[in-house]
PASEBA-1860 file (N, C-alpha, C; in nm, 3 decimals):
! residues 173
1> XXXXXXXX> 7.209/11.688/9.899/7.238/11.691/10.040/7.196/11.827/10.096 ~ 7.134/11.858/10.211/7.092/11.942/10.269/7.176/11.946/10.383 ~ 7.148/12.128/10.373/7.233/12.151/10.535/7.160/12.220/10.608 ~ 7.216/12.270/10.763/7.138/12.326/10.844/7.186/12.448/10.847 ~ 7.058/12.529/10.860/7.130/12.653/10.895/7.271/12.712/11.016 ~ 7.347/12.739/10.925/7.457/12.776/11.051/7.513/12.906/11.082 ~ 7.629/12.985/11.111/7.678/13.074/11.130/7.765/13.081/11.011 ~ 7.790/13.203/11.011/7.886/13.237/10.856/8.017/13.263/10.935
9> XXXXXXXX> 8.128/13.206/10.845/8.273/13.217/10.928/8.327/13.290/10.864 ~ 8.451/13.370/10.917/8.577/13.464/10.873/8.643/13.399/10.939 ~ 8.817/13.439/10.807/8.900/13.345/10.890/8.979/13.477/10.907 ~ 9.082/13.447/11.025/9.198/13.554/11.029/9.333/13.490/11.087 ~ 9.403/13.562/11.107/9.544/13.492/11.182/9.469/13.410/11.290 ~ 9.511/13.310/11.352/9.462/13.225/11.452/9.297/13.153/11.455 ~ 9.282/13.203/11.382/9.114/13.182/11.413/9.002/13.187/11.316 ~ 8.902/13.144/11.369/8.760/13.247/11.279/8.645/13.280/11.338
17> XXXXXXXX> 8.570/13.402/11.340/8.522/13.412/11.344/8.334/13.394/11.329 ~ 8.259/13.435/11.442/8.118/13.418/11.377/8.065/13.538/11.295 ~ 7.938/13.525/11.226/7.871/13.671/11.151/7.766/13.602/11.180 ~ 7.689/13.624/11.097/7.564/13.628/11.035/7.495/13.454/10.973 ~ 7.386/13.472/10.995/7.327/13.318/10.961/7.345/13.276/10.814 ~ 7.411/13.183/10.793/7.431/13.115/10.674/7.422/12.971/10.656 ~ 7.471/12.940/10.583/7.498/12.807/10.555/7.665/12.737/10.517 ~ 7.701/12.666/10.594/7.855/12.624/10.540/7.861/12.542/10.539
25> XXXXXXXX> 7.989/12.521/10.435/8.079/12.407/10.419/8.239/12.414/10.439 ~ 8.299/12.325/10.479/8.460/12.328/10.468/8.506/12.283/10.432 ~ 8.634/12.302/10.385/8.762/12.194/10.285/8.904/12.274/10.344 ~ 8.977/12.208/10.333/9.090/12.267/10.301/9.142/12.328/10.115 ~ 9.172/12.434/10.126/9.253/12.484/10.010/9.376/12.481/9.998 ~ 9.433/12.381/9.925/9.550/12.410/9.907/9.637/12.432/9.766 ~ 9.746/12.496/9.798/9.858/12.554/9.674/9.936/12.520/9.674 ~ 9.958/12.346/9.588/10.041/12.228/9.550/10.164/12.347/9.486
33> XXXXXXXX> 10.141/12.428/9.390/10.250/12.504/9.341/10.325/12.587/9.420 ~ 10.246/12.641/9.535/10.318/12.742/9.650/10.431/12.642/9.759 ~ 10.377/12.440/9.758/10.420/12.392/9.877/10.577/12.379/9.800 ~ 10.671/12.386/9.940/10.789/12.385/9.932/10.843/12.185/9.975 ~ 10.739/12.118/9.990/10.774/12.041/10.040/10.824/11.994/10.202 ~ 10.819/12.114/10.277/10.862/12.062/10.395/10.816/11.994/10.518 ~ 10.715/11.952/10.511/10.588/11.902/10.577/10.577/11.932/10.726 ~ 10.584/12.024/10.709/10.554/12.123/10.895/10.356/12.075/10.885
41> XXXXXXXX> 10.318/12.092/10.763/10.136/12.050/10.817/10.147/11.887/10.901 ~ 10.229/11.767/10.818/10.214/11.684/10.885/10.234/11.642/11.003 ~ 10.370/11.753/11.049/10.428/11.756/11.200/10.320/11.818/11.288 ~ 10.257/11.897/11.161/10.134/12.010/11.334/9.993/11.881/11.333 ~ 9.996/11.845/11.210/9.860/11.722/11.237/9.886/11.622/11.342 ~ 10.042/11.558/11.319/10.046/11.443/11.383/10.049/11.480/11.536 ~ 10.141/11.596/11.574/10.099/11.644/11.670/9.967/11.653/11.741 ~ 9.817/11.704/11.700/9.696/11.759/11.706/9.621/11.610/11.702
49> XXXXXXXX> 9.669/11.546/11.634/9.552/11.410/11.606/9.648/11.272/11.689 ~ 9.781/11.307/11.737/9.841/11.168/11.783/9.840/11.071/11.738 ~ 9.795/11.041/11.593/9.751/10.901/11.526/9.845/10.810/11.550 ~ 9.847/10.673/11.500/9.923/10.551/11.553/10.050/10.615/11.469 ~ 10.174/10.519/11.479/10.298/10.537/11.388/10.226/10.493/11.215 ~ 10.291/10.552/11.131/10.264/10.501/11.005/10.152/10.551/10.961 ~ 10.053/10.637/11.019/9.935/10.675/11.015/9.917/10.858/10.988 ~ 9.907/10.914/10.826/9.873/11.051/10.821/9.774/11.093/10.740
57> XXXXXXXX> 9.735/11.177/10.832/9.600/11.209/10.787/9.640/11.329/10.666 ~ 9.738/11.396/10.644/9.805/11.468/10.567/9.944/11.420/10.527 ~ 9.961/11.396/10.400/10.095/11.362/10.351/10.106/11.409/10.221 ~ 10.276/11.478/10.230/10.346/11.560/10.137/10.457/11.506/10.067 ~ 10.382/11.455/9.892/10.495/11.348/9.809/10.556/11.435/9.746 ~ 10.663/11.420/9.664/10.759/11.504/9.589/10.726/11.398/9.484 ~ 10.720/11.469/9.349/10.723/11.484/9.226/10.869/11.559/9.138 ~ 10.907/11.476/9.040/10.991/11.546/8.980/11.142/11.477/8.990
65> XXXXXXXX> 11.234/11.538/8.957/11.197/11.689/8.853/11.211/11.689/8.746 ~ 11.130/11.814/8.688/11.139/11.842/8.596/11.202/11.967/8.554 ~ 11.233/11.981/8.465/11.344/12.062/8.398/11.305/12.222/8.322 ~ 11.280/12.315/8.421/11.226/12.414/8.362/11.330/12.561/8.357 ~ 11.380/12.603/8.213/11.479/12.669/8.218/11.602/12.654/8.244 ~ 11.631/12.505/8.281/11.777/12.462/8.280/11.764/12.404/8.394 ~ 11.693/12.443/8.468/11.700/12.365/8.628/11.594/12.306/8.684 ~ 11.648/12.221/8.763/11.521/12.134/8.852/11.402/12.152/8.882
73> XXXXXXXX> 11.286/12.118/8.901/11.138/12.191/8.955/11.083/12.097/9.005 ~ 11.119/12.064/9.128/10.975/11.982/9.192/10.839/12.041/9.223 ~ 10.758/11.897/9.206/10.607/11.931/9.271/10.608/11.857/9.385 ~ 10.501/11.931/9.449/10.481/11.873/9.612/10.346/11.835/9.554 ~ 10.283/11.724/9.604/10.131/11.706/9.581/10.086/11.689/9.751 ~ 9.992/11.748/9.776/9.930/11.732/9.955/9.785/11.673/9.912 ~ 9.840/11.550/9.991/9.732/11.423/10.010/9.614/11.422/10.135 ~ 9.513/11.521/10.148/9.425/11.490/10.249/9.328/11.448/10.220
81> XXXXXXXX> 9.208/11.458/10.278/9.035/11.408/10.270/9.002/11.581/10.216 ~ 8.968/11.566/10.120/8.899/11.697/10.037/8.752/11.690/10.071 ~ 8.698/11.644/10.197/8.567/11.619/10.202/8.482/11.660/10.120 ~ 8.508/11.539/10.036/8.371/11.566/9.879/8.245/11.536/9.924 ~ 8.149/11.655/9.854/8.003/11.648/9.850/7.934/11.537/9.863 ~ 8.009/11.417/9.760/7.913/11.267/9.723/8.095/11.181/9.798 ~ 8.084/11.133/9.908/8.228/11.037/9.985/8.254/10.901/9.846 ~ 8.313/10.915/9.766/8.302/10.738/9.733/8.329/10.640/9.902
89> XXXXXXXX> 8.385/10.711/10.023/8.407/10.606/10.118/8.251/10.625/10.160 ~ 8.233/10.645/10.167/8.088/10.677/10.293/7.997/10.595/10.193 ~ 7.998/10.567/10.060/7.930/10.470/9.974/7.978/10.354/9.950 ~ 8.100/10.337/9.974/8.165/10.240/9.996/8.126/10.112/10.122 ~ 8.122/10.177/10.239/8.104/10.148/10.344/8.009/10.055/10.369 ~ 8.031/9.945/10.380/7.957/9.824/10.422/7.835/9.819/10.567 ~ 7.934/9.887/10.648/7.872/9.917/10.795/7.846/10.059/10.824 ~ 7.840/10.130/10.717/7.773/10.281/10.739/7.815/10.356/10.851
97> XXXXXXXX> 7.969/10.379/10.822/8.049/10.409/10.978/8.100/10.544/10.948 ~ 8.016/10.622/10.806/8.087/10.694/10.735/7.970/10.807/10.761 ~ 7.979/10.950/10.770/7.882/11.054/10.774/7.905/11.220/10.727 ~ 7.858/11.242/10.669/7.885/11.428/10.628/7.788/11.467/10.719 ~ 7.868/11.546/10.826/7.816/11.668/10.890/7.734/11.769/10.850 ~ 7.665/11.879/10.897/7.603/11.997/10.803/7.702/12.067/10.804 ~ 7.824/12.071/10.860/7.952/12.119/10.788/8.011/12.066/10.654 ~ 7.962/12.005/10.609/8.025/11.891/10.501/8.174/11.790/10.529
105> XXXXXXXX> 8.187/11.772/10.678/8.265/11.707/10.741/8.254/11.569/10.694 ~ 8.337/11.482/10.639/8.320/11.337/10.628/8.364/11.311/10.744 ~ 8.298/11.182/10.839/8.356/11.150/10.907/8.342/10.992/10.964 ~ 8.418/10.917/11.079/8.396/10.795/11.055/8.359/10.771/11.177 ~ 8.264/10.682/11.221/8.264/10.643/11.336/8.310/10.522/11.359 ~ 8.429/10.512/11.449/8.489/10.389/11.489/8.451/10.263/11.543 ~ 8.301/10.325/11.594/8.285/10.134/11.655/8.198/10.110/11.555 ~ 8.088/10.176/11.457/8.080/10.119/11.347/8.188/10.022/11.234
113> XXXXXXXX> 8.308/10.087/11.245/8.409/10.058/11.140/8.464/9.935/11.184 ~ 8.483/9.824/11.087/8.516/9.703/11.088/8.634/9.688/11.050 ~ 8.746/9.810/10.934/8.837/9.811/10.951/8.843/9.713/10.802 ~ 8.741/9.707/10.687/8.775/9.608/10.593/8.863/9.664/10.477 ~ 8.870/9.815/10.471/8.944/9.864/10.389/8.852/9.894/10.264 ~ 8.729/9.897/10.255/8.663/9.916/10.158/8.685/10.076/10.111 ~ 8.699/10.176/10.224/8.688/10.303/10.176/8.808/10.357/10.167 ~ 8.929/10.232/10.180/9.069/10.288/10.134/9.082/10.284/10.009
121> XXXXXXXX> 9.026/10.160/9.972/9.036/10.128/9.830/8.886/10.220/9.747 ~ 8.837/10.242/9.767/8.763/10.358/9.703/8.777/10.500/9.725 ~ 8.841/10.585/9.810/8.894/10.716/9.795/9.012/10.701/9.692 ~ 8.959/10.796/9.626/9.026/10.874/9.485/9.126/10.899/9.529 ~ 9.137/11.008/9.611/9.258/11.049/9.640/9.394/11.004/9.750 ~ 9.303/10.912/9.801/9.423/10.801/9.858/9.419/10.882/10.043 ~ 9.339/10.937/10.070/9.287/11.010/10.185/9.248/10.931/10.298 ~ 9.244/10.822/10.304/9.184/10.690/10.383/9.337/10.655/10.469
129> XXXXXXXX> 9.378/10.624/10.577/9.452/10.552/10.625/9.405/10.447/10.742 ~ 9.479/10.367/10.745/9.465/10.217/10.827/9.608/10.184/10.915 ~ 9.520/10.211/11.004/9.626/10.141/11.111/9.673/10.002/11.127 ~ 9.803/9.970/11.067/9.861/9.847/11.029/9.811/9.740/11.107 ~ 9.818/9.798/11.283/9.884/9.693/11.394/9.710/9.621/11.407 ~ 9.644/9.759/11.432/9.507/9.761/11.471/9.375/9.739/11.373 ~ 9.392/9.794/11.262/9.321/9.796/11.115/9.204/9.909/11.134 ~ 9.257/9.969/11.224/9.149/10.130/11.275/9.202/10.246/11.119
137> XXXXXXXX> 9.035/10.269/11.127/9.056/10.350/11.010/9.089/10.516/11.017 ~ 9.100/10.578/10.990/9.181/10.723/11.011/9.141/10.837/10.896 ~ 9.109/10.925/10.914/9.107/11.025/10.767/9.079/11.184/10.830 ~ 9.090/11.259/10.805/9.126/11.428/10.803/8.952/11.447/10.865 ~ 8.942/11.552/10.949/8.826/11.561/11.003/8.812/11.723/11.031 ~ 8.921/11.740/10.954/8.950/11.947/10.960/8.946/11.967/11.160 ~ 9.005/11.915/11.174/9.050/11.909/11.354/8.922/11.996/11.353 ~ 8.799/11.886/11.368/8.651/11.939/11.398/8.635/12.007/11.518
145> XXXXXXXX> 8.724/11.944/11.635/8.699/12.012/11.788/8.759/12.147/11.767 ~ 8.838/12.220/11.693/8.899/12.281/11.718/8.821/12.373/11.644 ~ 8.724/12.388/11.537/8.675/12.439/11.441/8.548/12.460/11.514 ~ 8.521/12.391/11.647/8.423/12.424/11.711/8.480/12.518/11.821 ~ 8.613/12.524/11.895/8.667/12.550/11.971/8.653/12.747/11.868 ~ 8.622/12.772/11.687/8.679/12.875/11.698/8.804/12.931/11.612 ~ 8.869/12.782/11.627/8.983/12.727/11.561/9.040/12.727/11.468 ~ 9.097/12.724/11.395/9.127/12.694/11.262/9.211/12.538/11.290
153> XXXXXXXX> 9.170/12.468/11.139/9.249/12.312/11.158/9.436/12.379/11.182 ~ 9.482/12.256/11.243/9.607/12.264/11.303/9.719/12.318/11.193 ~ 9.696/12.227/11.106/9.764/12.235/10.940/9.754/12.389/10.845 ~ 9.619/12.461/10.902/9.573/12.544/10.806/9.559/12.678/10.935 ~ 9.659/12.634/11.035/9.634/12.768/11.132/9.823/12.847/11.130 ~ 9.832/12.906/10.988/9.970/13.023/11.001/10.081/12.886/10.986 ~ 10.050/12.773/11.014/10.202/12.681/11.041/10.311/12.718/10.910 ~ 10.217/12.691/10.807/10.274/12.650/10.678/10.405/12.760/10.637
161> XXXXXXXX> 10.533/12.773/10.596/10.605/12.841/10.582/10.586/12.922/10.456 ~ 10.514/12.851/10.368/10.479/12.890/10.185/10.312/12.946/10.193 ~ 10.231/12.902/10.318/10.170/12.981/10.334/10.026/12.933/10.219 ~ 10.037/12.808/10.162/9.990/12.711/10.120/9.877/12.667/10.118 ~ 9.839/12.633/10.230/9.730/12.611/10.269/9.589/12.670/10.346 ~ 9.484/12.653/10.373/9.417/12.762/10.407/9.278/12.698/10.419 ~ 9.225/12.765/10.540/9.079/12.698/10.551/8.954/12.715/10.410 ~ 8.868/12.683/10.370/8.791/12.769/10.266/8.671/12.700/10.339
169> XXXXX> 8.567/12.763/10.287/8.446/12.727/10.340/8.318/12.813/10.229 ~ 8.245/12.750/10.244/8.111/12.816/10.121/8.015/12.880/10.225 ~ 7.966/13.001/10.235/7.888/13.036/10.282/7.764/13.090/10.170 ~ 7.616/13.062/10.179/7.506/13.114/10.135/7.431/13.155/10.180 ~ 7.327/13.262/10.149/7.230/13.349/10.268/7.084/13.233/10.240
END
C-alpha cells in the first residue's frame, strides 16, 4: 500500500501539530494494563460520533479476576478498529464500501454498505458494529474531522483518567 506525501504530526495536550513533509499513519495506542476500566473514552466517543443506541465504536470489557498476591486484578481489554495495514473487513466486503485513507484510516462508505455483516464477522478484533434497528454499519474512524480540524480523536484527547490511551502515528522522511 502506498501513501501520499503528507505533513508530519506532534501531538501535545489538546492537539497536534504540523512540521515537516512526511508520510503518516494513525492508530490509536493503547495501555490495556494502565485502563482502570471506567469508560470515560466511550462516553467522549459516544458523545463525538452520536451513534444509534447499542452502537460503540470503543468498548471497555473487564476480565478477571485474577489473583495476584492475595488480591483481585482485573483486566480491562479496549475494543476499537486498530486500523490494520491489510482490513480483513475491507476484503471482506462484497460491495467495496470499505477504504484506507493515505492516513491509513479504514473507513466505510455508507451508501455503498448493504449492511450484510460480512466485515463484522471478519474483524479479528470484534471492531465492526451494526446498527440493530437499521443494519448501518459503524467502526472507529479516529474522529477523522477532527484530526483534520488539528484535533486529536475525542477518546485520545487528555479524557482518559489512567491516561491510557494516546494518538500514535508513523512518520517517514
Amino acid at each position: 500500500m502506498k501513501f501520499r506525501p503528507a505533513n508530519k504530526y506532534h501531538q501535545f495536550t489538546g492537539g497536534i501539530y504540523l512540521e515537516e513533509k512526511a508520510v503518516r499513519r494513525f492508530s490509536l495506542c493503547i495501555d490495556e494494563e494502565a485502563c482502570w476500566g471506567c469508560r470515560t473514552c466511550e462516553v467522549v466517543c459516544k458523545q463525538e460520533k452520536d451513534t444509534p443506541a447499542g452502537v460503540r465504536l470503543i468498548a471497555v470489557t473487564e476480565e478477571g479476576p485474577e489473583w495476584r498476591g492475595g488480591k483481585p486484578h482485573f483486566i480491562y481489554r479496549v475494543r476499537v478498529c486498530r486500523q490494520c495495514e491489510e482490513p480483513a473487513c475491507l476484503e471482506a466486503c462484497p460491495t467495496e464500501a470499505f477504504s484506507v485513507l493515505d492516513t491509513g484510516i479504514v473507513t466505510i462508505d455508507s451508501e455503498l454498505c448493504t449492511g450484510c455483516g460480512a466485515c463484522v464477522e471478519a474483524c479479528p478484533y470484534g471492531a465492526v458494529a451494526v446498527d440493530a434497528d437499521t443494519g448501518e454499519v459503524f467502526k472507529c474512524d479516529l474522529c477523522r474531522e477532527r484530526l483534520d480540524q488539528g484535533l486529536l480523536p475525542a477518546c485520545a484527547d487528555n479524557v482518559c483518567p489512567a491516561h491510557c490511551i494516546h494518538l500514535d502515528f508513523t512518520a517517514s522522511e
